[in-house]
C-alpha positions as CSV (number, residue, x, y, z in Angstrom):
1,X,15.9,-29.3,-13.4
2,X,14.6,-25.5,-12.8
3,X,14.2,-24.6,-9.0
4,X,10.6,-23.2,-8.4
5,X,11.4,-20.7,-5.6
6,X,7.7,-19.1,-5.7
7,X,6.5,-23.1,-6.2
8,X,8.1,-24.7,-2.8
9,X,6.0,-27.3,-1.0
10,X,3.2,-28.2,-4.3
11,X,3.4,-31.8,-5.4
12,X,5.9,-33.3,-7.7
13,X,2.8,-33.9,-10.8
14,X,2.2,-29.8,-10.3
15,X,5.3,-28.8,-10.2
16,X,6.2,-30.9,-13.5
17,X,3.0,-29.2,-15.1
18,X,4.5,-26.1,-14.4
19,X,7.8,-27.1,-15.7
20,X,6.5,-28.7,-19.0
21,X,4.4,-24.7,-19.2
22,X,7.7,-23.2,-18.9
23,X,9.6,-25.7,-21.3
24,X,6.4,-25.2,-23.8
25,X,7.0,-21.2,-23.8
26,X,3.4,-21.2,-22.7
27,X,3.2,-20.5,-19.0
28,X,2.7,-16.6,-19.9
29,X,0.2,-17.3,-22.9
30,X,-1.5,-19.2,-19.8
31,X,-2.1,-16.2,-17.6
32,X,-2.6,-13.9,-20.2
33,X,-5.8,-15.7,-21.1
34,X,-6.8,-16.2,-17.4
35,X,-6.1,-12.8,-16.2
36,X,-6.7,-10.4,-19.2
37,X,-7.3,-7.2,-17.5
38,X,-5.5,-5.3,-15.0
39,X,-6.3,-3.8,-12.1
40,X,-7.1,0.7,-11.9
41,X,-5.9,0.9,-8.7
42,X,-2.5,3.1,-9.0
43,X,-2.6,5.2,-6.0
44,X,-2.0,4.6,-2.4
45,X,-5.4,6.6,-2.0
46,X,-6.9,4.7,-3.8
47,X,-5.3,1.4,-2.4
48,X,-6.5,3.1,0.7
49,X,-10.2,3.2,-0.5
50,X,-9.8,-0.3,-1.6
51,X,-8.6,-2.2,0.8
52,X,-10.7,0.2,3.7
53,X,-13.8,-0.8,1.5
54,X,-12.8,-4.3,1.9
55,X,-12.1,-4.3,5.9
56,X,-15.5,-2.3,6.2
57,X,-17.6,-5.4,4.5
58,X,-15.6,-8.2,6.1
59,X,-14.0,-6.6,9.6
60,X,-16.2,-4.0,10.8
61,X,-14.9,-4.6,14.0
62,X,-10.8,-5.0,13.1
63,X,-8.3,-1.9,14.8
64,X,-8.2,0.4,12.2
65,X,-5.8,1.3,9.7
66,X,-4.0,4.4,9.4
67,X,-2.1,3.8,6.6
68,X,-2.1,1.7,3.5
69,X,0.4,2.0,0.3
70,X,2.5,0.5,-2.3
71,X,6.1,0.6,-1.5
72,X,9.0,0.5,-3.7
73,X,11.4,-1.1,-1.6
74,X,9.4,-4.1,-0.5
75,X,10.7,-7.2,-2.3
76,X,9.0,-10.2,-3.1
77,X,10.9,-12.7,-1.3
78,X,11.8,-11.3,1.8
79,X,8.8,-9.4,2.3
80,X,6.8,-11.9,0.3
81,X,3.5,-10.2,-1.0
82,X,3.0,-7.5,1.6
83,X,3.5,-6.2,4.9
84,X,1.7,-5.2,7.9
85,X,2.8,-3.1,11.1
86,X,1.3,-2.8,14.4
87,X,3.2,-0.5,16.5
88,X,2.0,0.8,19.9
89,X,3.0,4.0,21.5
90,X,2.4,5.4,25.0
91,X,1.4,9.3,24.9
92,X,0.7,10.6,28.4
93,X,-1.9,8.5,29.7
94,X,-3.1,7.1,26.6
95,X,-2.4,3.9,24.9
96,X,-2.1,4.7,20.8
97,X,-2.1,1.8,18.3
98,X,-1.3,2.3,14.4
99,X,-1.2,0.0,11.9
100,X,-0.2,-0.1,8.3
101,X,-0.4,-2.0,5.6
102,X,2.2,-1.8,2.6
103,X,2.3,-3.7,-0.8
104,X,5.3,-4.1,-2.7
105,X,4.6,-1.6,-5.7
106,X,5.4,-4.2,-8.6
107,X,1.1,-5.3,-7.7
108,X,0.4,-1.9,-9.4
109,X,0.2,-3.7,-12.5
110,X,-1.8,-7.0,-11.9
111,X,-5.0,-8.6,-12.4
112,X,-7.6,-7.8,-10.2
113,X,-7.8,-10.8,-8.3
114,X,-4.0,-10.8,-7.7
115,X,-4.5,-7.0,-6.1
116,X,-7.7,-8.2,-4.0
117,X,-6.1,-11.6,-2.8
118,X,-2.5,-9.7,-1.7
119,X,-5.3,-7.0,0.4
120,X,-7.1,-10.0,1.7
121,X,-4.1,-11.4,3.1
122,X,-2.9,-8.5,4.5
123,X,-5.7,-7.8,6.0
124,X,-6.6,-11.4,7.7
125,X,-3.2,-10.6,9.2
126,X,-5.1,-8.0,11.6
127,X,-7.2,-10.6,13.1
128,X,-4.7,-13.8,12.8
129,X,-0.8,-13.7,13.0
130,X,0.0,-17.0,11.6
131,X,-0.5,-18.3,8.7
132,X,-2.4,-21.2,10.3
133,X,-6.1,-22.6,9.6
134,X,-7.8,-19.5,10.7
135,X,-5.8,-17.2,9.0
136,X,-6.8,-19.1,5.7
137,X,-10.4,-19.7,6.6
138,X,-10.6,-15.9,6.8
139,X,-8.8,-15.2,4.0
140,X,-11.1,-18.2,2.4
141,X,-14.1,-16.2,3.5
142,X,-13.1,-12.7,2.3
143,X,-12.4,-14.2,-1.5
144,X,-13.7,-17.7,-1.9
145,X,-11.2,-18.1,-4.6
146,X,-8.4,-17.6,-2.5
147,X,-5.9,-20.0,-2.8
148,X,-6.5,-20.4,-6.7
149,X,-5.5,-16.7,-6.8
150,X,-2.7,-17.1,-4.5
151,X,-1.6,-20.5,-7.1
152,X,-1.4,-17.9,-9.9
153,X,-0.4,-15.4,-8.2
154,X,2.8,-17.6,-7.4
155,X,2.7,-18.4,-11.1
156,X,3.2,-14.9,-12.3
157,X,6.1,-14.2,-10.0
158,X,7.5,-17.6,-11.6
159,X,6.5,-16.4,-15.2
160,X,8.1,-13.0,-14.3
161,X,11.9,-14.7,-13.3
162,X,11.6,-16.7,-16.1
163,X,11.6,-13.7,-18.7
164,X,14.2,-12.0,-16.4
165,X,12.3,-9.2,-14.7
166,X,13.3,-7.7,-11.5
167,X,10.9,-9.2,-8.9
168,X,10.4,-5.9,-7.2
């Protein structure tokens, strides 16, 4: 029986679906058909833009970011989709605060949704630490189709082990 590393805690009937997908060479075709397009956003200025455009609708009031980027060196499973940094710094009598947010760079080349849900998360993270029921009512609220996105999302990275590509 294949182990579904990106597939941990979904029910037995889903995980057989996925299975039977996977057995049927048709897990990819799936996607494909799902998700046709890909994202334009290639840059970390423009993952800037994109992701500031999305604090400034949905967390006007959030710290700001000083950085956002994709990074090369994040991979998926100990990093999962993303990270975020908070760091804090004393400079003479002044308290300074940055924060970052950094994708692993293999989400250059994904759908759309996959892109905005990875942001969304990320993002949530300023307001919420854990991943508890506020951090996913937020996310929820950002992108109602959240956890459908994060489902394929987890399918792709599945899809993308089973035809042997490195996962970051």
């Amino acid at each position: 029986m294949q182990t579904l590393k990106y597939l941990a805690g979904y029910s037995d009937e889903t995980l057989t679906r996925v299975r039977d997908l996977i057995a049927a060479n048709k897990l990819g075709e799936h996607l494909r058909t799902k998700y046709p397009d890909l994202h334009d956003t290639r840059t970390d200025r423009a993952l800037y833009e994109y992701t500031m455009a999305l604090k400034q609708r949905y967390m006007r009031s959030a710290v700001p970011l000083s950085k956002v980027a994709f990074d090369n060196r994040l991979r998926v499973l100990q990093h999962a989709l993303g990270t975020h940094t908070s760091v804090s710094r004393v400079q003479g009598g002044n308290l300074k605060a940055k924060r970052e947010i950094r994708v692993a760079s293999l989400f250059k080349n994904v759908a759309p949704e996959f892109l905005k849900m990875i942001v969304v998360h990320e993002l949530a993270h300023m307001k919420e630490r854990e991943h508890d029921k506020a951090f996913y009512q937020l996310c929820s609220h950002m992108e109602p189709d959240y956890h459908q996105y994060e489902f394929d999302l987890r399918l792709l990275l599945t899809q993308r082990e089973v035809d042997g590509q490195p996962e970051g």
